[in-house]
N, C-alpha and C positions, 0 to 999 in steps of 0.2 A: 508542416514538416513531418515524413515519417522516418522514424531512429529503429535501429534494431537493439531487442532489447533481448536478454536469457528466456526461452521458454516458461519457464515459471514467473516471471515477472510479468512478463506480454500476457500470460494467461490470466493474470492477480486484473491487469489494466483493462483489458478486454472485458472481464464479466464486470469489473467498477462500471463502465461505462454504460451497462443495461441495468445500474442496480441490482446485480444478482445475487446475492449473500452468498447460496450455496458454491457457485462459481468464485467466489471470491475465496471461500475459505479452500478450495479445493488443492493449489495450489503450496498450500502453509504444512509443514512436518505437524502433526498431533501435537509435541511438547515446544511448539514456537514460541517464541519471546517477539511480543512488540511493543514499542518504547513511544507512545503519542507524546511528543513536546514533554519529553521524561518523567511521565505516568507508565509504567509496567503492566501490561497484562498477558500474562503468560498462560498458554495450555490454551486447546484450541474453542472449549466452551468463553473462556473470558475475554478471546480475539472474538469471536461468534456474537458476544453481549455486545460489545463496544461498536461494531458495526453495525448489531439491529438498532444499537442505541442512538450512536454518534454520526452514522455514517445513513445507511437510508433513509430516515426521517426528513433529512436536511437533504435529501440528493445532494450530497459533494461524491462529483468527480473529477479526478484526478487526470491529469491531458501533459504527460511527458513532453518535452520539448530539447532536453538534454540529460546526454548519459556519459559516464567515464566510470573505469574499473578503478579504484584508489587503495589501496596495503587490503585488497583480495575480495574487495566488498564491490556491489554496483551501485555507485552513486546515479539516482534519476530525480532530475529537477523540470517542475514546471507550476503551471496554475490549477488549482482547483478550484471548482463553480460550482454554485447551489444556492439554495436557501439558505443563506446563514450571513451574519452580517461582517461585512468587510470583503464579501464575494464579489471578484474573486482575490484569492489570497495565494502569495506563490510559495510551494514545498518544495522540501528536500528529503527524496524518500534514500534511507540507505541502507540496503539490502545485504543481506550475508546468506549463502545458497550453500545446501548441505545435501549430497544424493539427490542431485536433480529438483530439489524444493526449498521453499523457505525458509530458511532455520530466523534468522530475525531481522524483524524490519523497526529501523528507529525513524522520524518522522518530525519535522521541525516546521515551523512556521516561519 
């Protein structure tokens, strides 16, 4: 199924999809806030660490399959695959977009 999703978001999914770190972060305002299962890392070195960390090693990509705009934010849900055990496991990423970018993504299991 393909969903239309905000420019900034389609671009965050798109570089997930080739493991692109820098494409991933491109996307994100400098002083972003993101919220993994309500661990904080904020500023775009500590979203940067958590990705080389968390995120490429284990290839988890993320494969939208549902979206809805909810009190101003883009809720997008779907499964994400990889190497990591319980894969795949289904998220809910939910987005808050500020000039055109990322201002913060919180993320649940």
């Amino acid at each position: 199924m393909s969903i239309e999703l905000p420019r900034p978001i389609a671009d965050f999914v798109e570089a997930n999809a080739r493991l692109d770190l820098n494409g991933m972060m491109k996307p994100f305002r400098r002083d972003a806030l993101f919220i993994d299962n309500g661990k904080r890392f904020e500023g775009e070195a500590a979203i940067r660490e958590l990705f080389e960390q968390e995120v490429i090693p284990v290839k988890a990509i993320f494969v939208p399959d549902a979206v809805r705009e909810e009190e101003g934010d883009i809720v997008v849900e779907g499964p994400a695959h990889g190497d990591f055990p319980g894969s795949p496991l289904r998220f809910t990423y939910r987005f808050t977009l500020a000039d055109g970018a990322i201002e913060t993504l919180e993320t649940k299991v």
